[in-house]
N, C-alpha and C positions, 0 to 999 in steps of 0.2 A: 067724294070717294071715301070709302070707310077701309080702315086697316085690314078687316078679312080679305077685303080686293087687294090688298097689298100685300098678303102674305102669298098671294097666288101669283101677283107681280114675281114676286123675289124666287120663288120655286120656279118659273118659268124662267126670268134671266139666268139661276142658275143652272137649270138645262141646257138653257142655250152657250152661255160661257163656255162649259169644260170642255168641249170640242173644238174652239176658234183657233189653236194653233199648236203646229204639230209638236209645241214644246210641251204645252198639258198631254199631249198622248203619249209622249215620251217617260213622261215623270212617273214617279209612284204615286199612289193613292193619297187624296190630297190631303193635306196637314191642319188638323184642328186645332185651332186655341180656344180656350175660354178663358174670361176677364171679366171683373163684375168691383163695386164696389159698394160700399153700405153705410150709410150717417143716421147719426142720432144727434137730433136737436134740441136744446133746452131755447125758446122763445120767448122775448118779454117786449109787449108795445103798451108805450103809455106817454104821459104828457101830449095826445094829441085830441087835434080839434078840428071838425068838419069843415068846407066851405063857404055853409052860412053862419059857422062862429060857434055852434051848439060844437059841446063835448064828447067825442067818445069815449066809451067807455076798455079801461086797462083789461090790458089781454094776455095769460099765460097761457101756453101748451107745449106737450113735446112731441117732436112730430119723428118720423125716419123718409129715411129713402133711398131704393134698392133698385141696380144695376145690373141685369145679366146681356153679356155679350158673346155670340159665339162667331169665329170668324175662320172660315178655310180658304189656305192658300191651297191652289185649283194649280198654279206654275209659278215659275218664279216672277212673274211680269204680273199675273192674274189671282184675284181674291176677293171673296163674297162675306157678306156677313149681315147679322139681324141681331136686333137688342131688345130685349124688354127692360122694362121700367114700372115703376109705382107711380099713382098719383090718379087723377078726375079724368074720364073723359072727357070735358069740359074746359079744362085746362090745355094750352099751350106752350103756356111758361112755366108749371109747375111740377116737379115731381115728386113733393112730398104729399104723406100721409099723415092728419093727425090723428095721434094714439089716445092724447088724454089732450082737455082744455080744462083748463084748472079753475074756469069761470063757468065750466057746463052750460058754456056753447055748445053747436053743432060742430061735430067731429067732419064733416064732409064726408065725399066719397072716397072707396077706398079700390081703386081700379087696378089692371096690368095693363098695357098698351103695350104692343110693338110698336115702337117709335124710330127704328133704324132696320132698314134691309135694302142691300145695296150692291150693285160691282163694280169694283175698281179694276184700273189698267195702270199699270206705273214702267215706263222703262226710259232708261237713258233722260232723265233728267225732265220728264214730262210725264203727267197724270192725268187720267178721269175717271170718271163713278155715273151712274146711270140707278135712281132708284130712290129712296130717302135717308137721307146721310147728314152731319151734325154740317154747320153753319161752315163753306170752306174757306172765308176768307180768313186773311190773317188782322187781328185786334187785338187792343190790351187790356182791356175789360169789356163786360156787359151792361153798357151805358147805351150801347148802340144796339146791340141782337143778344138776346138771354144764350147758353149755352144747349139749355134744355129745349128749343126751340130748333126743331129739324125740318128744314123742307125737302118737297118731293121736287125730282127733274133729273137736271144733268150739270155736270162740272168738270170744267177742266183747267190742267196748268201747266206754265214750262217754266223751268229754270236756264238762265242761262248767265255766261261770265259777261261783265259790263264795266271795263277797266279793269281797278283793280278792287270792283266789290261784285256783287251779286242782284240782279234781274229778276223777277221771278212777276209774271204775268198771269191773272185768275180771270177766268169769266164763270158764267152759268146762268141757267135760267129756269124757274122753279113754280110746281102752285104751292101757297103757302098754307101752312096750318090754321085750320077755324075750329079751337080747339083741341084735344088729344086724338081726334078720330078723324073729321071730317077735313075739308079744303077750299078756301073760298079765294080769290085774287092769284096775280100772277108778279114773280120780280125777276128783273134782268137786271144783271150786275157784274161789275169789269173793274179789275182792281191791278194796279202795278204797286211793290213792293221792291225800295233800291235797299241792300245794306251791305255797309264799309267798314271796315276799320281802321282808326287814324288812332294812334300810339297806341294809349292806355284805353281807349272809349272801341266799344262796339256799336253802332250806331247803324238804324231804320228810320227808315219816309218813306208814307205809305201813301197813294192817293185812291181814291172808289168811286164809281157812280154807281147809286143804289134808286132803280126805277118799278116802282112798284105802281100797278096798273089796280085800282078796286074793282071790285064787281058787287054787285048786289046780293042780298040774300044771306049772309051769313051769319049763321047761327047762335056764334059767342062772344062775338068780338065788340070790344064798345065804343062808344063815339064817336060812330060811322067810322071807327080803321078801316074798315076791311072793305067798302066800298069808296074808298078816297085814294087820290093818284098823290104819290109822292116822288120827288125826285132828288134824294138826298148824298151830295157830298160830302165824305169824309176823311179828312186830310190827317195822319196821325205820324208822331215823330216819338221815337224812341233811343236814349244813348243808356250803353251799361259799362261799368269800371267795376273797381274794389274799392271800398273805404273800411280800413280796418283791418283787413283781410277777409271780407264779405262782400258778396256783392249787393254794388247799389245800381238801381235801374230808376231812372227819370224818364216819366210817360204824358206827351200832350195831344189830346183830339182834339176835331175842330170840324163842328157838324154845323153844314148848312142847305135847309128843303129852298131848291130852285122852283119849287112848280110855284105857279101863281095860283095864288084866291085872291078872293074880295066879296064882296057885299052880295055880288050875285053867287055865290058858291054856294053849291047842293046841298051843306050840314048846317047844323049849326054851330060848330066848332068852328069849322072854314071861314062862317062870315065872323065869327066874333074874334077871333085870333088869329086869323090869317096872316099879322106878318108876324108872328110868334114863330120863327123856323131858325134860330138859332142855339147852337149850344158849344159847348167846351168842357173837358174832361180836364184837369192836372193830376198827376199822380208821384208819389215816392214807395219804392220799396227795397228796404234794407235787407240782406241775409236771406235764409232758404230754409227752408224746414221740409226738408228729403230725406233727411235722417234723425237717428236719433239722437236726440239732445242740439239740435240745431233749431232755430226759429228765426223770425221772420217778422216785422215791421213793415205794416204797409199803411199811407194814406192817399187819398182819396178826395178831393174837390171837385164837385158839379155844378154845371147850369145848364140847363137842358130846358127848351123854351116849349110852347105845347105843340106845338108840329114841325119842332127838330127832329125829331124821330116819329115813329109808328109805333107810338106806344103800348100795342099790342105785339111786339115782339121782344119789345126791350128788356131790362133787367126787370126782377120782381123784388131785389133783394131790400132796397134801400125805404122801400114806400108800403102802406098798408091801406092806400087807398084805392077803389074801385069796390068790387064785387068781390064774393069768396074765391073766384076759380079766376076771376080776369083781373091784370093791374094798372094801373092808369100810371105810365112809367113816364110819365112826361108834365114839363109847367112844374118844374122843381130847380131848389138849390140850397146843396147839404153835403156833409160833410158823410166819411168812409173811414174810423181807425179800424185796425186788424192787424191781428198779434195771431202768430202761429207757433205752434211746437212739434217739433218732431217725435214720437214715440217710438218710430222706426222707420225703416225704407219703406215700409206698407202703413203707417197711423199714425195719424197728428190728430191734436188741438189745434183747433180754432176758435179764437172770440173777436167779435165784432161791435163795434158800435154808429148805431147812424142816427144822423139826426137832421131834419130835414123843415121846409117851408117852402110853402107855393109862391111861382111867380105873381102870379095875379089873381089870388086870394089870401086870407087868411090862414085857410086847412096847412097842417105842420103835425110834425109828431118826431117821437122816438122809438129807436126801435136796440134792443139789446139779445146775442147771440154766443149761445156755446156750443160746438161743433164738435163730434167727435166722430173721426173718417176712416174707415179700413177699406183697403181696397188688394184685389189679389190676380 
């Protein structure tokens, strides 16, 4: 399916929407928002080494990446919206463009993609959307599913009171992106979310099954992802307090692929690391940087084994291996600092550092990040 079909998608649901209930015929004309946001990257990879132990070669560029979102509420229950974005048709996980490589390499492609148009229904404590819409379950980073990775389908959810914390139940079921454009495989997925508060601590426990069904044929995606069945849970527990007068948030995931391989499996990934389906996230993050002159301390611990995830949806941030457009987000364990500043309610700095090694090779590297974010 290519986006043009999908911009014809989203003009037809929202035909059909503004009619479904006499409260949109009631209302006024429906209410537009626009919201967008825009980064400039300063990038440095270096100390790293391939596979077979050959070196590569140190990498500077700076890249950007631009965000338009335009969203109308149609009633107060009912609201549609579509986004463009920068980055490769070829890409899934990425949304930047590089401007300059300061080793005069290839700059890549420099594309727009609609990557969001969708209808949402929200009322009384339950939601859905029907269309291509960002990842809905709830997580604490992109260990597990990149942010920039949008599937098509449908989703829904409810909240509701559960003692004395909060319930909240997600399913949905999706084809998945092969790429910025096209669609290869299918995922179903069902997620409960309990959170309480006990004195000082806000506290979440999360649990998911994430069943992704491969198909053949797909275009971008590497090391047979996209035609390989996974069936991954995801267990994730989160407590927040103040220390200092800041807050602190302690974050643990805990990823594990139920599907079976072995020796007879279809890839070559499957049979050579088939029981490689474990992982685990730890996380710290001090303070906030929402405003100006506020900042933010966060760290970061991975392991993540080679088919604890689908590595073609996962984070792209930490690693630089794979292909220009595709990342091989899996068979790692490394480390995540990040330091944030507020410039204001709309711009912060960001700098990063990651540094990383394969579980079962040698290939490692580093990677260093200056961020700078306006959004409006």
């Amino acid at each position: 399916m290519r986006d043009g079909r999908g911009a014809a998608a989203f003009l037809l649901l929202l035909v059909l929407a503004m009619p479904v209930t006499a409260e949109s015929a009631q209302s006024a004309e429906p209410r537009l928002s626009l919201s967008g946001n825009f980064r400039f990257r300063l990038e440095s990879d270096f100390d790293s080494q391939r596979a077979d132990g050959s070196e590569r070669s140190d990498r500077d560029r700076a890249r950007i990446r631009a965000r338009l979102k335009l969203k109308a509420a149609l009633s107060e229950s009912i609201s549609c919206g579509l986004r463009l974005r920068t980055g490769s048709r070829d890409s899934q996980q990425s949304p930047h463009i590089t401007v300059r490589d300061f080793d005069d390499n290839s700059r890549g492609d420099s594309d727009l993609l609609l990557d969001q148009w969708f209808v949402r229904v929200e009322k009384e404590g339950s939601w859905g959307w029907l269309g291509r819409n960002g990842f809905p379950f709830w997580k604490q980073n992109e260990l597990f599913w990149d942010d920039d990775v949008t599937p098509l389908g449908l989703a829904a959810g409810h909240s509701l009171a559960a003692g004395t914390g909060t319930l909240k139940l997600i399913g949905g079921y999706f084809t998945l992106p092969d790429g910025g454009v096209d669609f290869n495989g299918r995922l179903a997925a069902a997620q409960a979310i309990y959170s309480r508060r006990w004195g000082r601590f806000d506290n979440t426990a999360a649990l998911g099954l994430f069943l992704f069904a491969g198909e053949e044929g797909s275009s971008h995606l590497r090391s047979g992802n996209g035609q390989r069945d996974y069936a991954i849970w995801l267990a994730s527990l989160q407590t927040e307090t103040t220390l200092g007068e800041r807050a602190l948030k302690l974050g643990l995931d805990l990823l594990h692929n139920a599907e079976g391989y072995g020796p007879s499996a279809s890839d070559p990934l499957a049979t050579m690391q088939g029981d490689q389906t474990e992982g685990f996230v730890a996380s710290i993050q001090w303070g906030e940087a929402k405003q100006a002159g506020h900042w933010l301390f966060g760290y970061y611990f991975a392991r993540i084994e080679a088919l604890a995830v689908n590595a073609s949806y996962a984070q792209d941030d930490w690693l630089r291996w794979g292909s220009a457009t595709q990342t091989d987000a899996s068979d790692f364990r490394g480390h995540e600092l990040r330091l944030s500043y507020g410039l204001s309610a709309k711009a912060k700095l960001v700098a990063r550092f990651y540094q990383v090694e394969a579980i079962s090779s040698v290939q490692d590297g580093s990677r260093a990040r200056i961020d700078f974010e306006l959004s409006f």
